[in-house]
Every structure is written in structure tokens, then in C-alpha cells.
C-alpha positions in Angstrom: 33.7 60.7 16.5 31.5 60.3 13.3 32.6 62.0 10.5 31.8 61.9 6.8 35.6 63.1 4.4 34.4 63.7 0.8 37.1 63.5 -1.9 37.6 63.6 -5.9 36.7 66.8 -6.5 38.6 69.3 -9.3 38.7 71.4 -12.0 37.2 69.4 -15.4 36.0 70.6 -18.6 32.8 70.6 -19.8 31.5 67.1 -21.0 34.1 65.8 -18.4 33.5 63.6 -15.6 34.3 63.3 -11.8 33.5 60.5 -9.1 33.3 61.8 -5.7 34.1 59.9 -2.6 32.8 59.9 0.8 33.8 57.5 3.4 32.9 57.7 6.6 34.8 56.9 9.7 33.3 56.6 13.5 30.1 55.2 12.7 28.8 52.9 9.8 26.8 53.5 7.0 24.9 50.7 6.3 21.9 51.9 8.5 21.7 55.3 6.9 20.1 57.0 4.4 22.7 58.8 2.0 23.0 62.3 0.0 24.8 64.5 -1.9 24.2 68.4 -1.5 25.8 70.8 -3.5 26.0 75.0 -2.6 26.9 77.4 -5.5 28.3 80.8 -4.4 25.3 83.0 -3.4 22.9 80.2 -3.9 21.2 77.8 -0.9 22.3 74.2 -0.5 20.1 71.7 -3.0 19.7 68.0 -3.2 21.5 66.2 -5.7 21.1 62.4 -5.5 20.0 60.2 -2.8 19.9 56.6 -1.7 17.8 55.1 0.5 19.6 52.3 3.5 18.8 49.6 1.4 20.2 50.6 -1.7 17.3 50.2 -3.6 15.6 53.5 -4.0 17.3 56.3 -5.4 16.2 59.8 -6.3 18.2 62.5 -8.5 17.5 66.4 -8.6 15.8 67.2 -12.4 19.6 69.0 -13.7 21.5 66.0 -13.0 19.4 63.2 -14.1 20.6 61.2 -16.7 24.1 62.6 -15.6 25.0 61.5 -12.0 24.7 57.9 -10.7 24.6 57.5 -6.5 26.3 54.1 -5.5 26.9 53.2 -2.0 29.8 50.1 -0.9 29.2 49.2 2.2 32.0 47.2 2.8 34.2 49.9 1.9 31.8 51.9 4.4 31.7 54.6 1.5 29.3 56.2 -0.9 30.4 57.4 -4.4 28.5 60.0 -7.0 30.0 59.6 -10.7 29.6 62.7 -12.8 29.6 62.5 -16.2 28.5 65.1 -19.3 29.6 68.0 -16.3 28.4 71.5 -17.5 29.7 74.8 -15.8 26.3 74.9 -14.1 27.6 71.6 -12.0 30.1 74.0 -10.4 29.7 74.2 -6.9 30.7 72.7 -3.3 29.5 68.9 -2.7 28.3 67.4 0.4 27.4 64.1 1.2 25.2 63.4 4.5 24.1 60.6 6.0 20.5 60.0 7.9 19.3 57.4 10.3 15.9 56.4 8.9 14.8 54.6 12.3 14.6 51.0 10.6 12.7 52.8 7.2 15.2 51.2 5.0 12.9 52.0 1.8 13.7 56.0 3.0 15.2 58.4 1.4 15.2 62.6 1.0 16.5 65.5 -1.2 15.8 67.8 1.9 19.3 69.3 3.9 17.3 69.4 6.8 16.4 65.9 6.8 20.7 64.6 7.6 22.4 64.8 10.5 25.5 63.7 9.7 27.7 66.2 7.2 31.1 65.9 5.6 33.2 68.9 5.0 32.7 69.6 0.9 34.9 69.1 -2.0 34.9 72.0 -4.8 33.9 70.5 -8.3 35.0 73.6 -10.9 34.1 73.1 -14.4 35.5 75.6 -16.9 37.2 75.6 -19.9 
């Protein structure tokens, strides 16, 4: 069964940081594209950060840039996203999904329809 269990999310204050967690179990990840996805209350699902299979392309969504860093450990078959400077606007449900790039290890999307494979979320809150 392939499956994709995000952790390390809470509740932080602003300027705070977070790392989230996502190791995956049933499959492994070195062959896969990564991403984290986060969905706001009444909002659609957006692109975060993403890492292409071999680790050395990365892309970040304009809000976070400068802010998030994407790392992937693939011994630990696990990818990470540390949060720092978090603003209440960061506050919403994170996903990370995984996408088999058919051998296109340079590959790598922002697009939710582009990954097949989907944890189950973690809440990230941050409030004063």
C-alpha cells in the first residue's frame, strides 16, 4: 500500500518556524518528483515548493520564497519543508505528493493535478 504520513505541523507565532515531515511507506521515493500543497479554508489547493527526482531543481510559490526550503532524504525515504519567518497568511492544511516523472529526473511541478500519490495533511495555524 503506498502512502505518503505528513507530520510537524502546529500552532506557531508569527516570525516562528515549523519543519514538516513526510515519509512515505509502500513505495520509495527516490524515483519521484516531490511537492507540498497547501488548502486554506474556502480557498483551492496551491503549490508550495517542489523538487524534482534528482534533487537538483527546485521551485517555490512567489509568498514563500525566501521563507521555505524543500529538502528530500532518501535514505530516510522522506521529504521535509522547513518554515521559517511564518505569517498568519501561511495558515492552512499541507500536503505533500509524490509523482513518477517516467525517467525525467530534471522534472518537477507546482500543479495538484500533476501527483498521484497524496498524504493526508497536517494543519499549520499561525496566530498570536
Amino acid at each position: 500500500q503506498l502512502q505518503l504520513v505528513e507530520s510537524g505541523g502546529g500552532l506557531v507565532q508569527p516570525g516562528g518556524s515549523l519543519r514538516l515531515s513526510c515519509a512515505a511507506s509502500g513505495f520509495t521515493l527516490d524515483p519521484y518528483a516531490i511537492g507540498w500543497f497547501r488548502q486554506a479554508p474556502g480557498k483551492e489547493r496551491e503549490g508550495v515548493s517542489c523538487m524534482s527526482s534528482s534533487g537538483r531543481s527546485t521551485n517555490y510559490a512567489d509568498s514563500v520564497k525566501g521563507r521555505f526550503t524543500i529538502s528530500r532524504d532518501n535514505a530516510k525515504n522522506t521529504v521535509y519543508l522547513q518554515m521559517n519567518s511564518l505569517k498568519p497568511e501561511d495558515t492552512a492544511v499541507y500536503y505533500c505528493a509524490a509523482d513518477y516523472p517516467y525517467g525525467a529526473s530534471w522534472y518537477f511541478s507546482l500543479e495538484p493535478a500533476d501527483y498521484d500519490y497524496w498524504g493526508q495533511g497536517t494543519q499549520v495555524t499561525v496566530s498570536s
